[in-house]
C-alpha positions, 0 to 999 in steps of 0.5 A, a space after each residue: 486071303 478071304 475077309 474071313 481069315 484076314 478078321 480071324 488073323 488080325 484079331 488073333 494077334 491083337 490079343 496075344 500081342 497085347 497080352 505079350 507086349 511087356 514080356 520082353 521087360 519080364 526076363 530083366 525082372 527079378 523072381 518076385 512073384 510069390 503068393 503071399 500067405 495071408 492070401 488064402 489058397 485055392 481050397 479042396 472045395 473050389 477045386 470040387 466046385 471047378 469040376 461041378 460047375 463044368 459038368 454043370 455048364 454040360 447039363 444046363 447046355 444040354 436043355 432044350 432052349 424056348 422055342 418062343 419068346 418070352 420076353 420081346 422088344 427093347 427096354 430103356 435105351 436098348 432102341 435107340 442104342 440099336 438103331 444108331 449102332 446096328 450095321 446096314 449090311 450082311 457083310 459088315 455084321 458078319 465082320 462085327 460077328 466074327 470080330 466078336 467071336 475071335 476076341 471072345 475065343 482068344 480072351 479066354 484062352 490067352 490069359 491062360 498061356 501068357 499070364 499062367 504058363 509062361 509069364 508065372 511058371 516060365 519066367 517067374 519060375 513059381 508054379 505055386 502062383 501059376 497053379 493058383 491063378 490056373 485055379 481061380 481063373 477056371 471057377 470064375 470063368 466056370 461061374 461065368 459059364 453056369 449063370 449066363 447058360 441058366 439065363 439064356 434058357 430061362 429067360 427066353 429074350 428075342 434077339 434084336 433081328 428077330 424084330 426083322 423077321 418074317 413071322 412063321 418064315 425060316 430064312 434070312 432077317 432083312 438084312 441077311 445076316 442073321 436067320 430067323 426060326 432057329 433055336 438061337 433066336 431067343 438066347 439074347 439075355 444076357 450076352 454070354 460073349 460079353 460075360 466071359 471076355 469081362 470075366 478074363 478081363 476082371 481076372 486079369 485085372 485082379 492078377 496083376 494087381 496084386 502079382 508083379 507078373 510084368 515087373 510092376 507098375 505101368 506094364 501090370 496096368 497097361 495089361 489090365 486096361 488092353 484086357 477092358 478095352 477088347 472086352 468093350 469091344 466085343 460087347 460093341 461088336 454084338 450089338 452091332 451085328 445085332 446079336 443082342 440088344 446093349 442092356 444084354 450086353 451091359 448086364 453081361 459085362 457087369 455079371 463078367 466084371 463080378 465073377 472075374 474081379 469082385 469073386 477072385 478079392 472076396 475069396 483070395 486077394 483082398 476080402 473073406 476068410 484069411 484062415 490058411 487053406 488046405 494045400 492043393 497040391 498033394 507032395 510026393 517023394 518026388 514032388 511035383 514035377 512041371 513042365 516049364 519054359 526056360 528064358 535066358 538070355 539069347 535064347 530058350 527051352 523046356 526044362 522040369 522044375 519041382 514044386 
């Protein structure tokens, strides 16, 4: 297997591990996750809101990036982080890179199998709470998504390799990793990598807070501190392959931790408005039937419930 497909392996199951690693102590939980009704629900207008930040993100991504710097160079302690942290050759900052990649991707994307699907409707058998997570999580990560797009095009910051560029000369940095004369060059503020995995990690953190997704206690938090410890290191792993200087990497954590914690408390769980919302969900005769995962004991299935 090549170094490529070990990385991508690895980090794969490292994040849907340590994601799942409570879930055997789930199904000895009793149903106690519900959603408190002095928590507003996901209203009509955060679900509109959803559907315009996507076709916004489409849009922004869209335009035609700088194709000159704007800003160059570092700024407070951007030099030496990048001298002490940046790898020396081509084959350890493709390992950072892709390191970086693979936790981004499965950050994004675990949280909705394993806390929405099936820990919320699977094993809590409430597709109330899984709908409602489903939904905040899609506009703070849609958020996430419209902001760091928006500066990445306006702002037009060099990447860190671009200091080591031949200027005028379409190729390889000195080191080889990292092309110089591509559009990519001057997209590093902020780090979109290091937003979006601190978005899912502030979700995260927000969720099991305040649902006992885990039965509670040291699982809930251990889920929340594996979640900041790989969004850490992804913003590690960009500034070690040189991707982005650590103040792109230190503001896009920080824009992550606002969208994915602070937005989910101001409009549900802890600060805002606490009038009772319009429902999300429009009921039928038939109700609303959901595909859910069975757990039993010794064994499991897909079943239907109604909500």
């Amino acid at each position: 297997m090549s170094l490529h497909r070990r990385v991508r392996a690895v980090v794969c199951a490292v994040v849907l591990l340590s994601v799942a690693l409570p879930a055997p102590a789930m199904a000895e939980q009793e149903k106690t996750v519900q959603w408190n009704e002095n928590w507003p629900r996901v209203r009509w207008i955060e679900i509109l809101n959803v559907i315009a930040l996507t076709i916004g993100s489409g849009l922004v991504h869209a335009t035609p990036v700088a194709d000159r710097a704007r800003w160059e160079g570092p700024i407070l302690f951007d030099g030496p982080a990048r001298r002490l942290m940046k790898l020396d050759t081509a084959r350890r900052q493709r390992v950072a890179a892709n390191i970086s990649d693979y936790l981004y991707k499965g950050m994004v994307l675990a949280p909705y199998i394993v806390d929405n699907y099936i820990t919320a409707l699977g094993v809590h058998q409430n597709a109330d709470v899984a709908l409602q997570m489903t939904l905040i999580d899609m506009q703070s990560l849609g958020l996430s998504g419209v902001i760091t797009l928006g500066v990445e095009h306006a702002t037009g910051r060099a990447r860190p390799y671009t200091r080591d560029c031949t200027p005028g000369v379409p190729g390889p940095d000195k080191i080889g990793f990292n092309y110089c004369g591509g559009p990519d060059d001057f997209q590093s503020f902020y780090s979109g990598h290091a937003a979006a995995a601190f978005t899912m990690a502030g979700l995260t953190c927000a969720h099991h807070q305040h649902l006992p997704l885990y039965g509670g206690g040291m699982p809930d938090v251990m889920a929340c501190v594996v979640m900041l410890g790989l969004a850490s290191t992804t913003g590690v792993m960009r500034i070690m392959a040189d991707r982005h200087w650590a103040s792109d990497v230190i503001v896009g954590s920080a824009v992550g931790v606002i969208n994915g914690y602070v937005v989910p408390l101001w409009l549900h769980y802890g600060f805002g408005n606490r009038a009772k919302a319009l429902p999300t969900a429009v009921n039928t005769a038939w109700g609303l039937f959901v595909p859910v995962p069975q757990v039993y004991e010794g064994g499991g299935g897909i079943g239907l419930t109604v909500f």
